[in-house]
C-alpha positions as CSV (number, residue, x, y, z in Angstrom):
1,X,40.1,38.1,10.3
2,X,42.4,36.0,8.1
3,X,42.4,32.0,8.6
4,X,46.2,32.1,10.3
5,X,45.2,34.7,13.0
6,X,41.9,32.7,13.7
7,X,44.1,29.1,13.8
8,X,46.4,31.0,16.2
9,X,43.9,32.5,18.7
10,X,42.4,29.0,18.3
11,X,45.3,27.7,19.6
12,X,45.9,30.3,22.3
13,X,42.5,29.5,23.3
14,X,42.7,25.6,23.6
15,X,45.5,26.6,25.9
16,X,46.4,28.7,29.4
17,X,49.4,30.2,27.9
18,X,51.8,29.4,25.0
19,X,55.4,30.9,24.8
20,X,56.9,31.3,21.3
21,X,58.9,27.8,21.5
22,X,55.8,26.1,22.5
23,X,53.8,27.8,20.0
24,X,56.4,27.2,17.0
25,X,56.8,23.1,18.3
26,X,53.2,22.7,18.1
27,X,53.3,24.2,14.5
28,X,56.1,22.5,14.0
29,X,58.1,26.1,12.5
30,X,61.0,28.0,13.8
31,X,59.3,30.8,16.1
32,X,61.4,33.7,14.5
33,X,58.7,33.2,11.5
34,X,56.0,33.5,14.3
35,X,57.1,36.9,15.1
36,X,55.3,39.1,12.9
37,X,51.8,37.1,13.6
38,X,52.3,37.4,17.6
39,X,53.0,41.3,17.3
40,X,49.8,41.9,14.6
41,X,47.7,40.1,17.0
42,X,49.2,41.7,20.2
43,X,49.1,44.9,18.3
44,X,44.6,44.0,17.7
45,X,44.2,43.0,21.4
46,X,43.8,39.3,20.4
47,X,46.6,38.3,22.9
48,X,48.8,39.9,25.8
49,X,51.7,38.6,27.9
50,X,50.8,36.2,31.0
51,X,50.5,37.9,34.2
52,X,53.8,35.9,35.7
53,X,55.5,37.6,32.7
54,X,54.0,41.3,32.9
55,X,55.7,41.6,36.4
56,X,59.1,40.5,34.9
57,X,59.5,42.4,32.0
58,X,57.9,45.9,32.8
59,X,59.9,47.9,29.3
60,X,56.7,47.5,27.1
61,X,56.0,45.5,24.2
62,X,59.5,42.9,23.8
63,X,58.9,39.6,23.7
64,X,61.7,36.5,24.6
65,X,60.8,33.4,23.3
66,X,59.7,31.9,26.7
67,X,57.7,35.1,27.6
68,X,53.7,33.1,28.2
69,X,50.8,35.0,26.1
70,X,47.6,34.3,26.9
71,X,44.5,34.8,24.6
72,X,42.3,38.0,25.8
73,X,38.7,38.5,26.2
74,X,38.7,40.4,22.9
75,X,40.4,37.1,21.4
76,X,37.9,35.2,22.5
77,X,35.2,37.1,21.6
78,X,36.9,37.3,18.1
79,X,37.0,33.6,17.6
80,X,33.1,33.4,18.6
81,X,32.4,36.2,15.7
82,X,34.3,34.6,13.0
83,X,32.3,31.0,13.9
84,X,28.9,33.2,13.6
85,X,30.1,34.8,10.7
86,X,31.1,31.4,9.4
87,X,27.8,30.0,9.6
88,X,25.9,32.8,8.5
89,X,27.8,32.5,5.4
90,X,27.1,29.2,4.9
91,X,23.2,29.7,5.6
92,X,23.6,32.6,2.8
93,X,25.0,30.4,0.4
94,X,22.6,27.3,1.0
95,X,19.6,29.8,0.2
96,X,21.0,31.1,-2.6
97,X,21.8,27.7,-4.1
98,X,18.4,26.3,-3.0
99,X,16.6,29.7,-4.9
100,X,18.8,28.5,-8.2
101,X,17.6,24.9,-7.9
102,X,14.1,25.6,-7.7
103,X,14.4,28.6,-10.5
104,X,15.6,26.1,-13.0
105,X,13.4,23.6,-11.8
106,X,10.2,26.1,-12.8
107,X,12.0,26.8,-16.2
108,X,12.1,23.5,-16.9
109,X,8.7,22.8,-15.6
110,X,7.6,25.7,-18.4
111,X,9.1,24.3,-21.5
112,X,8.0,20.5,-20.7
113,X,4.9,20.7,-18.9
């Protein structure tokens, strides 16, 4: 997952619902430019409309700009595995720094002592 989709649904999940508008103040950005992200994730499960809005507007995937989405339980799953994934990476990369560290510091050790 890509750091604007995870930022999003980070967003989506700090909040019931967002509409477009809300979504594009809070970003500060015109919500036409929010379009593509909203279908991509809508399109991955991330997000669907609010329930309010699925018994309005029954004719399938359109979206106005006051429609509420809400974040889905796949979202929030997502968000969880990209914060594991985050900090397995980082435990990765401390051991493998670490392992350096102490393989120069026995190469040295051999030449001077």
């Amino acid at each position: 997952m890509d750091k604007a989709t995870l930022s999003l649904l980070k967003l989506f999940n700090e909040r019931h619902s967002l509409s477009l508008i809300q979504l594009g103040a809070i970003l500060n950005i015109d919500y036409f430019t929010l379009l593509d992200p909203v279908h991509y994730m809508m399109e991955q499960k991330y997000i669907c409309k609010g329930n309010a809005a699925l018994l309005e507007h029954l004719e399938g995937d359109t979206i106005s700009p006051d429609t509420p989405l809400e974040i889905t339980y796949f979202g929030r799953i997502s968000i969880k595995q990209a914060k594991k994934e985050h900090l397995h990476f980082k435990y990765i990369e401390f051991r493998a720094w670490m392992t350096l560290i102490i393989a120069i510091m026995a190469f040295l050790k051999s030449f001077f002592f």
